[in-house]
Backbone bond lengths (Angstrom), bond angles and torsions (degrees), N, CA, C in turn:
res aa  C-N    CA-C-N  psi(-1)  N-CA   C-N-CA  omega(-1)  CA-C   N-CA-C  phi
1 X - - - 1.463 - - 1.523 109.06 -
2 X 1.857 114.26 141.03 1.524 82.52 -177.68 1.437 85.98 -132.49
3 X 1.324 133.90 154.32 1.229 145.20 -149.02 1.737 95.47 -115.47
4 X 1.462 133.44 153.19 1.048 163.09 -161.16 1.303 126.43 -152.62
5 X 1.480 122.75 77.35 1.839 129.32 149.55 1.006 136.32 -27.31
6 X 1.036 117.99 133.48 1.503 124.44 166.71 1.240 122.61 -179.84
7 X 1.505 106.99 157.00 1.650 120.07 -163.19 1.748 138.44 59.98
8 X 1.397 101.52 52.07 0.922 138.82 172.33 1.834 106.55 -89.63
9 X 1.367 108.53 155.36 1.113 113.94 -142.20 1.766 119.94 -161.68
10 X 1.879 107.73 156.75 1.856 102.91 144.16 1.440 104.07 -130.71
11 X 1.614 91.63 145.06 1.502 108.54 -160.66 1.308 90.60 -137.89
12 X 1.456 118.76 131.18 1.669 117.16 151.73 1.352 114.36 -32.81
13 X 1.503 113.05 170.53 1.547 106.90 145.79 1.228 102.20 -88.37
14 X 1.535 87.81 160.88 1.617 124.52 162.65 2.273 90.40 89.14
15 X 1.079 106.63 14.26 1.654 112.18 -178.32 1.804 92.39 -96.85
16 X 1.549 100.23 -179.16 1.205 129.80 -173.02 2.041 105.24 -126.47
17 X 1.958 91.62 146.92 1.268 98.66 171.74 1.727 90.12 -149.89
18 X 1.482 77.81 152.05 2.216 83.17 164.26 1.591 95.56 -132.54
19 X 0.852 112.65 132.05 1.702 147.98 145.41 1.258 125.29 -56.74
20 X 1.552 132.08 109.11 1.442 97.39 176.01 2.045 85.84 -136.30
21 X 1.286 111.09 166.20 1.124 156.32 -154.33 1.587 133.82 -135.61
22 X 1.873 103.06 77.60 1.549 87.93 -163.09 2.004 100.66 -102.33
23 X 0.901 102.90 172.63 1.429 111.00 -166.23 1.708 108.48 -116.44
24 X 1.186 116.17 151.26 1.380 93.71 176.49 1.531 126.10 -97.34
25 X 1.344 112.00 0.99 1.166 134.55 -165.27 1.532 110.25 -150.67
26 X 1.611 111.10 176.29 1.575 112.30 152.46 1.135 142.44 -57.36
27 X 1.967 122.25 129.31 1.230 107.82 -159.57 1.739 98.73 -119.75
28 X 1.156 123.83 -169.31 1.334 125.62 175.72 1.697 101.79 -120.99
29 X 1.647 120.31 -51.49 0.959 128.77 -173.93 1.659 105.39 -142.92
30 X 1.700 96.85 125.55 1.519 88.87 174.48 1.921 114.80 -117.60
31 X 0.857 146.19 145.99 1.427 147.13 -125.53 1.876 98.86 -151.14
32 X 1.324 118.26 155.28 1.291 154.50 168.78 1.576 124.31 -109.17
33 X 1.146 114.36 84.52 1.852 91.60 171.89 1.555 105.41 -122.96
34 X 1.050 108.38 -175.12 2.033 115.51 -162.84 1.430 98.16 -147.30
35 X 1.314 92.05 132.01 2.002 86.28 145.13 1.455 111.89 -141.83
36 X 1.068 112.62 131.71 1.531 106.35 -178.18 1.395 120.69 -102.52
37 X 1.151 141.46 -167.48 1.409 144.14 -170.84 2.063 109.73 -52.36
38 X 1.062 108.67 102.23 1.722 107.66 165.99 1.322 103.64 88.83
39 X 1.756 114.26 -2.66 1.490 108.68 -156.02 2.114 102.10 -107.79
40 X 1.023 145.08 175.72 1.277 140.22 -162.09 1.554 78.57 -115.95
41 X 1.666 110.17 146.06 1.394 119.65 155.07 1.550 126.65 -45.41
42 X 1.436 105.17 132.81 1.663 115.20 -168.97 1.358 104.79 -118.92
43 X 1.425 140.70 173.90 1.151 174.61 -107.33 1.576 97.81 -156.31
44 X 1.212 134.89 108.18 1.522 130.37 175.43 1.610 109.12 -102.21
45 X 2.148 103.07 -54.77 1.710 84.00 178.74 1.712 75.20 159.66
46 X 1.429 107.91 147.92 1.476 127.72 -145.30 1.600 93.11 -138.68
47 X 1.267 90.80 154.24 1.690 102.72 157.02 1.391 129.83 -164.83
48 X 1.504 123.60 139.24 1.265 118.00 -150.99 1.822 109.95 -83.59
49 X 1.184 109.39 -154.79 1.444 91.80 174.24 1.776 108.36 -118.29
50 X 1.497 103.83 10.67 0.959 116.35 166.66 1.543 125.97 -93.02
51 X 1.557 114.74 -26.24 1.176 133.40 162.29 1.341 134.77 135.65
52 X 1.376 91.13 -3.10 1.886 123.17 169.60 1.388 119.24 -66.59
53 X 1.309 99.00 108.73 1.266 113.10 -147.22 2.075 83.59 -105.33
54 X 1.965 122.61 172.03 0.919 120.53 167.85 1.922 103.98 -169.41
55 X 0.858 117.05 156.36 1.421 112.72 -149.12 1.835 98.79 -140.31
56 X 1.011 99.17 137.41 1.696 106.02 153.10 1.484 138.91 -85.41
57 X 1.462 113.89 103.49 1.410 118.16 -154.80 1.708 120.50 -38.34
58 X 1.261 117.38 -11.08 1.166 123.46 178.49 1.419 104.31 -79.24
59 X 1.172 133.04 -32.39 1.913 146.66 157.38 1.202 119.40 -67.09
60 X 1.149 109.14 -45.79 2.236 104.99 -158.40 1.510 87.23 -67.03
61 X 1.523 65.26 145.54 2.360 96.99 -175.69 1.413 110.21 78.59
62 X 1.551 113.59 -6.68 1.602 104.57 169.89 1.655 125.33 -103.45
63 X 1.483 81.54 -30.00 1.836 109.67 -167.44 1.298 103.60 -122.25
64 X 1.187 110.99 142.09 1.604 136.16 -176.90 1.333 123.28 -140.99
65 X 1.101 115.37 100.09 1.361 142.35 -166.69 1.931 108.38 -85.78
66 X 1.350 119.84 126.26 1.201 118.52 -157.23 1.370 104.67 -133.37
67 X 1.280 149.53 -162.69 1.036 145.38 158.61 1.884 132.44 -173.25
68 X 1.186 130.10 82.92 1.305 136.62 -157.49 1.359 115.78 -70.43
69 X 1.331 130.68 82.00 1.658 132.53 -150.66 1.765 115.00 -68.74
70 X 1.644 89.91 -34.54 1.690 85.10 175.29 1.592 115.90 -80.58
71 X 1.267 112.38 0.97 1.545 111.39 161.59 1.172 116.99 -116.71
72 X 1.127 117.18 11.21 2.107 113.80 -178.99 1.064 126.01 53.62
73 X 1.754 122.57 35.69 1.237 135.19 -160.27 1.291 108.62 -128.52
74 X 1.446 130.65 115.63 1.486 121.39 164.88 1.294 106.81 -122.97
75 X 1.602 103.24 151.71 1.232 131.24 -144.02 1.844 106.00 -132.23
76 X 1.674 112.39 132.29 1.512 123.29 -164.43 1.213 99.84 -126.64
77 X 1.264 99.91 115.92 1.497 112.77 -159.09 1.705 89.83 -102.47
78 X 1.695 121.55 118.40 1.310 99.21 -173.04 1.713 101.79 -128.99
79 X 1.116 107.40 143.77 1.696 101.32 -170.07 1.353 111.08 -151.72
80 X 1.371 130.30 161.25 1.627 140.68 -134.80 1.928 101.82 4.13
81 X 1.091 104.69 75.06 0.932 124.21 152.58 1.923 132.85 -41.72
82 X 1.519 102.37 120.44 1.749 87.21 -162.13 1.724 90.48 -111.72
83 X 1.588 128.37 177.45 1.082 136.88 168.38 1.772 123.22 -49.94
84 X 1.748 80.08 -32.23 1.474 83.38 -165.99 1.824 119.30 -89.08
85 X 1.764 95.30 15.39 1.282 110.10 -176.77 2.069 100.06 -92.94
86 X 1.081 93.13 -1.01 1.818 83.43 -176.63 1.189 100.80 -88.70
87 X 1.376 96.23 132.98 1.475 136.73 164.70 1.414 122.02 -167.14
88 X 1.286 105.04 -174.03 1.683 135.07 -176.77 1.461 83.49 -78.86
89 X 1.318 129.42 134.53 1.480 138.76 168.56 1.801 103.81 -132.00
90 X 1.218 98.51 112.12 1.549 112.28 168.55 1.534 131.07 -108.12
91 X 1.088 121.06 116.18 1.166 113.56 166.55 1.668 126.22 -61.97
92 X 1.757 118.66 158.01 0.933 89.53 -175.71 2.050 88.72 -148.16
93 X 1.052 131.95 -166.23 1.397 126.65 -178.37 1.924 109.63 -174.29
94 X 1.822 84.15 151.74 1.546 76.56 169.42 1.403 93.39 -160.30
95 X 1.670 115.72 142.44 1.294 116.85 169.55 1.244 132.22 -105.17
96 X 1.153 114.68 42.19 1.812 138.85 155.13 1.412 120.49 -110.53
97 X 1.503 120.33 145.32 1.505 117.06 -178.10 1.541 107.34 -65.48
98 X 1.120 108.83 132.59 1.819 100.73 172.10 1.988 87.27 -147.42
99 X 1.838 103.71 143.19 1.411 125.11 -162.04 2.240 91.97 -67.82
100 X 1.344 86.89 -67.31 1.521 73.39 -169.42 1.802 107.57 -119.15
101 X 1.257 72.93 127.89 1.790 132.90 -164.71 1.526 100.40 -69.03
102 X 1.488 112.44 -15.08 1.712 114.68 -168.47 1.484 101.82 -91.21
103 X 1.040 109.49 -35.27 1.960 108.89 -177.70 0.712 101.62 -74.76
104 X 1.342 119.38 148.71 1.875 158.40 -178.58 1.414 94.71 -93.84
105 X 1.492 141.17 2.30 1.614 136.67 -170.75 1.487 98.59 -97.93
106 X 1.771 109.84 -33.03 1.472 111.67 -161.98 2.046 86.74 -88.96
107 X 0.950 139.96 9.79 1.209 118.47 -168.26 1.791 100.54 -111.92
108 X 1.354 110.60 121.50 1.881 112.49 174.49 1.140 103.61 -74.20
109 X 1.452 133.04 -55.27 1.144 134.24 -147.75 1.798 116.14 -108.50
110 X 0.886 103.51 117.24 1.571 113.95 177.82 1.704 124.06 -95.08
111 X 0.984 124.48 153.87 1.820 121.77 169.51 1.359 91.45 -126.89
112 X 1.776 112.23 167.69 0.975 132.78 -173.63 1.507 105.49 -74.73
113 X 1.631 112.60 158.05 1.560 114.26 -165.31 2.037 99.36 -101.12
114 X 1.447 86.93 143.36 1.612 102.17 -169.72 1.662 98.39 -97.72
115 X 0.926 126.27 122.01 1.716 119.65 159.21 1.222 139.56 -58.26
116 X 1.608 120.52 87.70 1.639 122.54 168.18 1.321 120.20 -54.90
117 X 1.266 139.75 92.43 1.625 125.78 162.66 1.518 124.97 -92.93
118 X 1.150 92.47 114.09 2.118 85.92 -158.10 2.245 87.78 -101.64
119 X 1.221 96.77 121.98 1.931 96.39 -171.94 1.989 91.44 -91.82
120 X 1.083 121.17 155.78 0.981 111.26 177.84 2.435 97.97 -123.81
């Protein structure tokens, strides 16, 4: 499967970006992670292909994670945006059931990382 970025960005704070993520194939779970300047890759917010969605507390209530199955595309809905949200944002995917959806260990497939710059 090979994963596809896009819409990456500079945004004030307190602005909006969407992300989207097409796949080339069928996925089971498609995933968000970041790393930003000095910082180790994090967990942003996943979604199944059933619709089970899960979030990183530093996101939920900002970001909304979506996912369009007959096109293999999920979509990061990101809004009031803070400084400390810039980073490298990668999508990532896997087409086997695996319980938690937050680790970057359960994910095979990666796409290239898009640049968030949120200026405050």
């Amino acid at each position: 499967v090979q994963l596809q970025a896009s819409g990456g960005g500079l945004v004030q704070a307190g602005g909006s970006l969407r992300l989207s993520c097409a796949a080339s194939g069928r996925t089971y779970v498609m995933g968000w992670f970041r790393q930003g300047p000095g910082k180790e890759r994090e967990f942003v917010a996943a979604i199944t292909s059933g619709g089970s969605a899960d979030y990183a507390d530093s996101v939920e209530g900002r970001f909304t994670i979506a996912r369009d199955n007959a096109k293999n595309t999920v979509y990061l809905q990101m809004d009031s945006l803070k400084p400390e949200d810039t980073a490298v944002y990668c999508c990532a995917a896997r087409i086997s059931y695996a319980s938690a959806i937050s680790l970057s260990d359960n994910y095979k497939y990666w796409g290239q990382g898009t640049l968030v710059t949120v200026s405050s």
